[in-house]
C-alpha positions in Angstrom: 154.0 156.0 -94.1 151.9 156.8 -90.7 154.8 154.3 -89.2 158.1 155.6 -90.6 156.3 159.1 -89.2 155.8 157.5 -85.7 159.4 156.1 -85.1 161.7 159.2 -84.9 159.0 161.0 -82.9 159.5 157.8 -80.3 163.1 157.9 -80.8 162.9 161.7 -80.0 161.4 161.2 -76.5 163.7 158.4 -75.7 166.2 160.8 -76.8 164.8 163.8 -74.7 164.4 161.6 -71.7 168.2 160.5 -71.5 169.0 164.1 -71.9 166.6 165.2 -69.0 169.0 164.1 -66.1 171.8 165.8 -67.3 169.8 169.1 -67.2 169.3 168.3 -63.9 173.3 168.4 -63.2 173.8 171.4 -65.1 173.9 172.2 -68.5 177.4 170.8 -70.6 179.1 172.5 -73.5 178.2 170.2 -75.8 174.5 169.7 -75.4 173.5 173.0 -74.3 173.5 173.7 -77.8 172.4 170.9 -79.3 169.2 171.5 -81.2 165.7 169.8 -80.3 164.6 167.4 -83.1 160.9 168.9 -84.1 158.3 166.5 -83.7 156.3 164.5 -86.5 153.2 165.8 -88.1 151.6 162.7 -87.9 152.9 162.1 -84.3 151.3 165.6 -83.7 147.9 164.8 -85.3 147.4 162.0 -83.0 148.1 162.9 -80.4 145.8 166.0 -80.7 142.8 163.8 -82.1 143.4 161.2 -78.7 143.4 164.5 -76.3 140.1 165.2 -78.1 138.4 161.8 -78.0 139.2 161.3 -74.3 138.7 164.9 -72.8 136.0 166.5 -72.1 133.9 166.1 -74.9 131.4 164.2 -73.0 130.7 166.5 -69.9 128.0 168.6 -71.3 125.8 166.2 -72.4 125.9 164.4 -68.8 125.3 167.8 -66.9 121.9 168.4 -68.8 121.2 164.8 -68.2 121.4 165.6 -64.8 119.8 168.8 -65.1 116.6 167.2 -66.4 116.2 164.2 -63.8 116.5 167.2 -61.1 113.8 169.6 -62.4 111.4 166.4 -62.6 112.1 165.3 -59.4 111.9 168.8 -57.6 108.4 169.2 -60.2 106.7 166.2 -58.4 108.1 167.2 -54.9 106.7 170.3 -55.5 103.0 168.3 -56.9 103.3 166.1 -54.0 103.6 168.4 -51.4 100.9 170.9 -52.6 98.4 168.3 -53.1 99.4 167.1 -49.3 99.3 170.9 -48.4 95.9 171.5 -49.7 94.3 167.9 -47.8 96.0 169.0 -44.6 94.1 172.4 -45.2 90.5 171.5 -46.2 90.6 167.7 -45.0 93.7 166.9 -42.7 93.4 169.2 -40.0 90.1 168.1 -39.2 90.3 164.5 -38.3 91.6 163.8 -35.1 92.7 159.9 -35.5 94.1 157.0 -33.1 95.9 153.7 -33.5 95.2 152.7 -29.4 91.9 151.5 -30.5 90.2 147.4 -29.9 86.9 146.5 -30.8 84.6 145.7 -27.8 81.2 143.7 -26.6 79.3 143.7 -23.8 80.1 139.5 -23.7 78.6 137.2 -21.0 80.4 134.2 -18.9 77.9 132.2 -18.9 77.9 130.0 -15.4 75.5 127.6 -13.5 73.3 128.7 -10.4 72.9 125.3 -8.9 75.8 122.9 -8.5 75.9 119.6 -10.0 77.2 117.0 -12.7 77.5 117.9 -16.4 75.2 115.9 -18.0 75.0 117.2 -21.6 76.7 119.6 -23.4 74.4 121.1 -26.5 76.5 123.6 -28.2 80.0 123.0 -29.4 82.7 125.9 -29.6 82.6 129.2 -31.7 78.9 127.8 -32.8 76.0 130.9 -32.9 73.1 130.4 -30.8 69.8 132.2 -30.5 68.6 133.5 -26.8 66.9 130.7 -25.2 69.0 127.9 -26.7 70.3 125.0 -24.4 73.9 125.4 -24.1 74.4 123.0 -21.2 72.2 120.3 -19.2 73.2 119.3 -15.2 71.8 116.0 -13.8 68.3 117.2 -12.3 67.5 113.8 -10.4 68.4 115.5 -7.0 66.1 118.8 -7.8 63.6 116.6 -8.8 63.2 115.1 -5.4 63.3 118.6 -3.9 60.2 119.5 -6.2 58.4 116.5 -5.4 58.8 116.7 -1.6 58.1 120.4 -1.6 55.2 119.8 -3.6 54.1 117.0 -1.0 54.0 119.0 1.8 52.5 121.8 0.3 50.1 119.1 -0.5 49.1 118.2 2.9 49.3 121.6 4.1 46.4 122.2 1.5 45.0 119.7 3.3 45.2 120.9 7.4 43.5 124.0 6.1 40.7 122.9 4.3 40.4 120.4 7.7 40.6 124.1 9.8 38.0 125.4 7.3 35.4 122.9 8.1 36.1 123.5 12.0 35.3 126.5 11.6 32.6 126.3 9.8 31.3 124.2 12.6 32.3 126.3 15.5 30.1 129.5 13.5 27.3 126.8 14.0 28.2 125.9 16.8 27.9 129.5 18.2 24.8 130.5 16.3 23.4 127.3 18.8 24.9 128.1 21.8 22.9 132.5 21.2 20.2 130.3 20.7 19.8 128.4 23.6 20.8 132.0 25.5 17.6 133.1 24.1 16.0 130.2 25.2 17.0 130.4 28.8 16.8 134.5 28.8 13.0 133.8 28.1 12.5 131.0 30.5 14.5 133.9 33.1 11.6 136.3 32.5 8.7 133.9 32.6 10.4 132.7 36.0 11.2 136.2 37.1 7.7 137.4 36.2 5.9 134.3 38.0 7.8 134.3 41.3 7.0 137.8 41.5 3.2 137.6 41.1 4.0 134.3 43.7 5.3 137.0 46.2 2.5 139.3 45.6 0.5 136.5 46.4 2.0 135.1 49.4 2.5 138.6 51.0 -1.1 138.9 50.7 -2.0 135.7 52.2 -3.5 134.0 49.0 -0.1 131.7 48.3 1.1 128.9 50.2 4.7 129.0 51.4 5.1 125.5 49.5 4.2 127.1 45.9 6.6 130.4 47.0 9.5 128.3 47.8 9.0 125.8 44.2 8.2 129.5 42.2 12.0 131.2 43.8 13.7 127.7 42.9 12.1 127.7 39.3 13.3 131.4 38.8 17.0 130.6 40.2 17.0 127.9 37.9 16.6 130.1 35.1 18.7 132.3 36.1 21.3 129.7 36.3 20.8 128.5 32.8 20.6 132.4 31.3 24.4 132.1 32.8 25.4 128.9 31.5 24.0 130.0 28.1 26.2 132.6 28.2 28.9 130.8 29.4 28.4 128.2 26.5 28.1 131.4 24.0 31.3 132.4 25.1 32.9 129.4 24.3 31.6 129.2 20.8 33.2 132.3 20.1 36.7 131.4 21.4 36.7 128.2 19.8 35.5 130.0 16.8 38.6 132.9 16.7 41.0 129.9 17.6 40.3 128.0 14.8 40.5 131.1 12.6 44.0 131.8 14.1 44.6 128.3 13.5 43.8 129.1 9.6 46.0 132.1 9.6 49.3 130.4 11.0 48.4 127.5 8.4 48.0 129.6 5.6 51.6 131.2 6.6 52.6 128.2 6.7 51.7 127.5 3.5 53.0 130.8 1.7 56.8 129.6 3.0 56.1 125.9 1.5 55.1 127.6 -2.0 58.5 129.3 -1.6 59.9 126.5 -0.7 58.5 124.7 -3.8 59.4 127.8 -6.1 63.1 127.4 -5.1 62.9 123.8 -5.9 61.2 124.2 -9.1 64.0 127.3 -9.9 66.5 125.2 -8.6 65.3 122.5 -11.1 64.9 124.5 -13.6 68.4 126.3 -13.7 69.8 122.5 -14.3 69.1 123.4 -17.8 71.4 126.4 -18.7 70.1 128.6 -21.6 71.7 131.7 -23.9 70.5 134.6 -22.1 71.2 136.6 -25.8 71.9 135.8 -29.3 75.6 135.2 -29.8 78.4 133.1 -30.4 80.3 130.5 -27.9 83.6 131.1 -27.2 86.0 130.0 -24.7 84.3 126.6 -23.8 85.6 125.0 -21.0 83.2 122.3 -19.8 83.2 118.8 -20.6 80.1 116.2 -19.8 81.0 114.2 -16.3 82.8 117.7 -15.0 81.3 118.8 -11.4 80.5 122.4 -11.7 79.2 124.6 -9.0 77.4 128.2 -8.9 79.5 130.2 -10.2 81.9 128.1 -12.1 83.1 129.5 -15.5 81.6 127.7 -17.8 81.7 129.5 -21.6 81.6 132.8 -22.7 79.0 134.3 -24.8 79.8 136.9 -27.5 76.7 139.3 -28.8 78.6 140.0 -32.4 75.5 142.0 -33.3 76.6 144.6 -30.3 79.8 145.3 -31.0 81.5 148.7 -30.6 85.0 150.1 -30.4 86.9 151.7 -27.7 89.4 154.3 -28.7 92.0 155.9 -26.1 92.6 159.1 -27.5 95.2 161.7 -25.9 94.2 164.5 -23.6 95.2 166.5 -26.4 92.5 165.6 -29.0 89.6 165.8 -27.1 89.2 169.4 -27.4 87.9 168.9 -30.7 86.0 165.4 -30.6 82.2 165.7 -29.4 79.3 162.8 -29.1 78.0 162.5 -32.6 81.0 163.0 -34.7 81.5 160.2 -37.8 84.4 157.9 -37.3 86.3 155.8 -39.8 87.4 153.0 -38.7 89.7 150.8 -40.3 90.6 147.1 -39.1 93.9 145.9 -39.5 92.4 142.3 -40.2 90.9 144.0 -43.4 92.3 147.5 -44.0 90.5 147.8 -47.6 87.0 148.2 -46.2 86.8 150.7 -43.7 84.0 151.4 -41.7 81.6 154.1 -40.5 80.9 154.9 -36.6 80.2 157.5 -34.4 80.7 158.8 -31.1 78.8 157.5 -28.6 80.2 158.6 -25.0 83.3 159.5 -23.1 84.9 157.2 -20.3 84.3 159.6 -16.6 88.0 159.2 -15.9 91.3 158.0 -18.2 92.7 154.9 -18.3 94.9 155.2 -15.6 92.6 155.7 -12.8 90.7 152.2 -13.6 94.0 150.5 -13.4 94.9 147.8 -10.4 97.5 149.9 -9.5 96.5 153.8 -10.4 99.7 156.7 -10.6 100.6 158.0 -7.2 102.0 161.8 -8.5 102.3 163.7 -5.1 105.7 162.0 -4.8 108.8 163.8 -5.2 109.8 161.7 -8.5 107.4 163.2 -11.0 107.4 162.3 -15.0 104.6 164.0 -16.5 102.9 161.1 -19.2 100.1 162.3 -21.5 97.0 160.5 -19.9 94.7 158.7 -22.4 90.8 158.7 -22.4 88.6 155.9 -23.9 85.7 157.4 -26.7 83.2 154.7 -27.2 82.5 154.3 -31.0 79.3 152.9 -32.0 79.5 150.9 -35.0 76.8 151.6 -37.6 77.3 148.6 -40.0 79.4 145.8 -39.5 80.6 142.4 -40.7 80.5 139.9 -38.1 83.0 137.7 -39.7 85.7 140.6 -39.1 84.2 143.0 -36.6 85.4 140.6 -33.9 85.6 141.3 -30.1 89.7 142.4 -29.2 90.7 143.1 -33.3 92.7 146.2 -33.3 91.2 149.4 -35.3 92.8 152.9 -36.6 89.9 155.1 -35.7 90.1 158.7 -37.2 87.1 161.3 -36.0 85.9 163.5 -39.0 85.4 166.8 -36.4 83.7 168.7 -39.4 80.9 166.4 -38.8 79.4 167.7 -35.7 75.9 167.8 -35.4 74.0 170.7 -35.7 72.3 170.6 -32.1 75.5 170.4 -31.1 77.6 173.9 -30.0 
């Protein structure tokens, strides 16, 4: 029945459509009054129900759809940003933080002070060592001869002076005998002086021959003669004594520059054998056995892990609020999940800049103002040595809250 409905409404629109163009021309006698076939019911009822399925029944129900997603999404924007509102208020605004940080140690290059061949090398590379370890060994067999010699001639040196020693020891005697004899020969001067003068009492008077006179003046003359030579020989003593004590001295000096001479030796000798001067590790190991090296020569590098620190550049701008004692976090990119503590240790005297090869010249007439940079040294409280590794790269954030209480 729905069918037989449906075919004179289609035949109606075919109908009307074949009449539209001649509307268009003008109206004609005979169908300007030609009446309009009225449409089907059921043709009607369908098409209603179609308009209904495929309008806009559905709109309503997407809008609060919509609706919904929006108010969640604008409620956890609006969680989100208080909670970041309220850190930046009590937490944020306090910490002062840097990526242009590296960790840092005091490291040695470790390099000979005598020249030589490489005879052994002890350690191999990245190995830990403990202060006083061998590290590397140079062929000793010429600073051994230098030792020996040295110590030879210091040797007989040792010798001239304990030779000197004696001779003087003799010449004291020597001029104890020589007062001696002045004594001797100063009494025979006054026995002599005293009997030739009694002689020439005598002979004045008559009672002494001109014989004994003349043997008495030659006897006290003689005396005389020897009180000189005594003194003479006294004299002698003496000089021959302070000569042989100069002697001593200049031998003794002599002896202070070969005891030098055999220290350097025994340093030189000694510095063959090239120790850690600190606990560390090797790194940077570039010296085989058979290589000639020679003072100064680069040899290894020595790395105290137990020292490290960390250098952070900070802007001109933050330092205002950063002071020596502050905590610092520091996280590592090599392992960002465990961050560590630090704290402020000292400020660089000048930034970055000036310690460069080539620092800014700005009284030129092409000026670009650059915010300068200042390097904060961190000292590390606790650290892993596996990670905490000289030249890492570390986000440092200063807590400025935490300043001390000495501190204004």
């Amino acid at each position: 029945m729905a069918e037989a409905a449906r075919k004179p409404a289609v035949k109606a629109v075919q109908e009307s459509a074949e009449i539209a163009p001649l509307h268009a021309r003008g109206p004609s006698p005979s169908t300007a009054e030609a009446p309009k076939a009225p449409p089907a019911a059921g043709a009607t009822q369908n098409d209603s129900s179609t308009t209904g399925s495929d309008g806009d029944g559905s709109k309503p129900k997407g809008n609060d759809r919509r609706k919904k997603l929006l108010v969640v999404a604008g409620a956890i924007a609006a969680v989100v940003i208080f909670y970041y509102g309220l850190n930046w208020l009590f937490v944020g605004r306090y910490l002062v933080s840097t990526d242009n940080a590296y960790v840092g140690a005091d490291m040695s290059i470790v390099a000979p002070r005598v020249s030589g061949y490489v005879a052994n090398v002890s350690v191999p590379a990245n190995a830990k060592v403990k202060a006083g370890d061998v590290l590397v060994t140079l062929d000793d067999g010429d600073y051994r001869l230098a030792v020996e010699q040295a110590a030879a001639r210091l040797a007989t040196q040792d010798a001239s002076i304990e030779r000197l020693q004696k001779q003087i020891v003799a010449a004291q005697a020597a001029v104890e005998q020589s007062k001696a004899s002045l004594a001797a020969t100063e009494a025979d001067q006054r026995k002599a002086d005293a009997d030739f003068a009694r002689t020439d009492q005598l002979t004045q008077n008559q009672f002494a021959s001109k014989a004994t006179y003349d043997a008495v003046r030659a006897a006290r003359d003689r005396a005389q003669a020897m009180v000189l030579q005594a003194r003479a020989a006294v004299a002698a003593a003496d000089a021959n004594h302070d000569v042989l004590k100069a002697q001593k001295t200049e031998a003794e000096r002599t002896r202070r520059e070969l005891e030098a001479v055999l220290a350097k030796a025994q340093r030189d000798l000694d510095a063959t054998v090239i120790r850690a001067p600190f606990d560390g590790v090797i790194g940077n190991k570039s010296v085989q056995v058979g290589d000639y090296v020679s003072p100064g020569k680069r040899l290894l590098a020595l790395v105290p892990l137990q020292g490290v620190y960390v250098d952070a550049n900070f802007k001109e701008t933050q330092l205002s609020s950063i002071q020596i004692g502050q905590k610092v976090k520091l996280i590592l990119d090599a392992d960002s999940a465990n961050p560590l503590e630090g704290v402020v240790d000292s400020f660089a005297p000048a930034s970055g800049a000036l310690f460069s090869l080539l620092p800014p010249e700005n009284a030129t007439g092409n000026f670009t103002k650059i915010v300068q940079r200042l390097t904060v040294r961190v000292r590390v409280l606790k650290a892993d040595e596996r990670l905490l590794l000289p030249g890492l790269s570390v986000v440092a954030t200063v807590d400025t809250r935490t300043t001390p209480k000495d501190k204004p």
